[in-house]
C-alpha positions as CSV (number, residue, x, y, z in Angstrom):
1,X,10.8,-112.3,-20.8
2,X,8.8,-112.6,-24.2
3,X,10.4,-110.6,-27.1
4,X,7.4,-109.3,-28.8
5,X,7.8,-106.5,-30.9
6,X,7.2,-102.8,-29.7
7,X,4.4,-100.9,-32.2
8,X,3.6,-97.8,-32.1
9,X,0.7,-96.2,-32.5
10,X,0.3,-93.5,-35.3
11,X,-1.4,-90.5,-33.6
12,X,-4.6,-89.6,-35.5
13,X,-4.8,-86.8,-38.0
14,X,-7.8,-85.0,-38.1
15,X,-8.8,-84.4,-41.7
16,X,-9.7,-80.9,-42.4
17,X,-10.7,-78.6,-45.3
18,X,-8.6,-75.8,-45.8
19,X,-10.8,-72.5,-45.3
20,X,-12.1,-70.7,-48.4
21,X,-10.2,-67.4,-47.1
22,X,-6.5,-68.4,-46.1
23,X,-4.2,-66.6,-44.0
24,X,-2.2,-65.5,-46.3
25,X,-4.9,-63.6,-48.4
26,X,-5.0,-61.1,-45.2
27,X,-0.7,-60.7,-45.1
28,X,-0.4,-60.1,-49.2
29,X,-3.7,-57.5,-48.9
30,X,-1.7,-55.9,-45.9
31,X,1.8,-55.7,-48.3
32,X,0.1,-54.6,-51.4
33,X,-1.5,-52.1,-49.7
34,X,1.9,-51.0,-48.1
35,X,3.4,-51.2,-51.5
36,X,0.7,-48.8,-52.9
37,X,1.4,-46.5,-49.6
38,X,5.0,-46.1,-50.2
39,X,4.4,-45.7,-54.0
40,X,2.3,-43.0,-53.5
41,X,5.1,-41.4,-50.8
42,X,7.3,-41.7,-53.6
43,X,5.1,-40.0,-56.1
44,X,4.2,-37.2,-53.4
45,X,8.1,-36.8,-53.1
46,X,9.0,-36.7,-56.7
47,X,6.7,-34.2,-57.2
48,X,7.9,-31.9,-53.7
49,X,11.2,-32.2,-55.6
50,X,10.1,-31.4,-59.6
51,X,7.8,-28.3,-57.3
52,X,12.0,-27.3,-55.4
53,X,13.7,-27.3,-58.4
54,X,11.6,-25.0,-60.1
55,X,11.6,-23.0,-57.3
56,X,15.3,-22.6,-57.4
57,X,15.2,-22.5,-61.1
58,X,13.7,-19.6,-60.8
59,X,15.8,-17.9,-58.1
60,X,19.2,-18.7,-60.1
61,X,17.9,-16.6,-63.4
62,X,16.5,-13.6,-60.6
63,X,20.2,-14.2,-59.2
64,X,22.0,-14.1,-62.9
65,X,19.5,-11.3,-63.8
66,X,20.8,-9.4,-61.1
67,X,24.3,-10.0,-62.1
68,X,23.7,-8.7,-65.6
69,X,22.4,-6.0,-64.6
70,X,25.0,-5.0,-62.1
71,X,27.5,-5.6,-64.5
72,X,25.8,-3.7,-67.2
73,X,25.5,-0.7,-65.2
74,X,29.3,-0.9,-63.6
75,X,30.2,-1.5,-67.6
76,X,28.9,1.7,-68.4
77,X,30.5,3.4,-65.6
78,X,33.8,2.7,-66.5
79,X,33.6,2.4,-70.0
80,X,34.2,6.2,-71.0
């Protein structure tokens, strides 16, 4: 038996160039553009809420108005 030493043999790496358009160009577009849709979701619902609580600003003085004038008139009522 002969003791020669075992070599191995380095597989070959193929040289290549990268591409000029990466991968990764394509997944950032994708989240940036999902990043401007849920911004804009957000913005929509901000102004659904701002639109709401006017709405219901606007109820509670009819409802206070109300009020005032029920009290006004059962003031007068009793007041004599």
């Amino acid at each position: 038996m002969s003791a020669e030493p075992v070599t191995r043999k380095q597989p070959e790496v193929e040289r290549v160039r990268p591409c000029a358009t990466p991968v990764t160009i394509k997944e950032i577009s994708e989240m940036l553009m999902n990043e401007e849709l849920a911004r804009a979701r957000i913005q929509e619902l901000s102004a659904d809420l701002r639109e709401q609580r006017a709405r219901g600003n606007a109820r509670a003085a009819r409802r206070w108005a109300r009020m005032a004038r029920w009290a006004t008139r059962r003031a007068r009522r009793y007041s004599s």
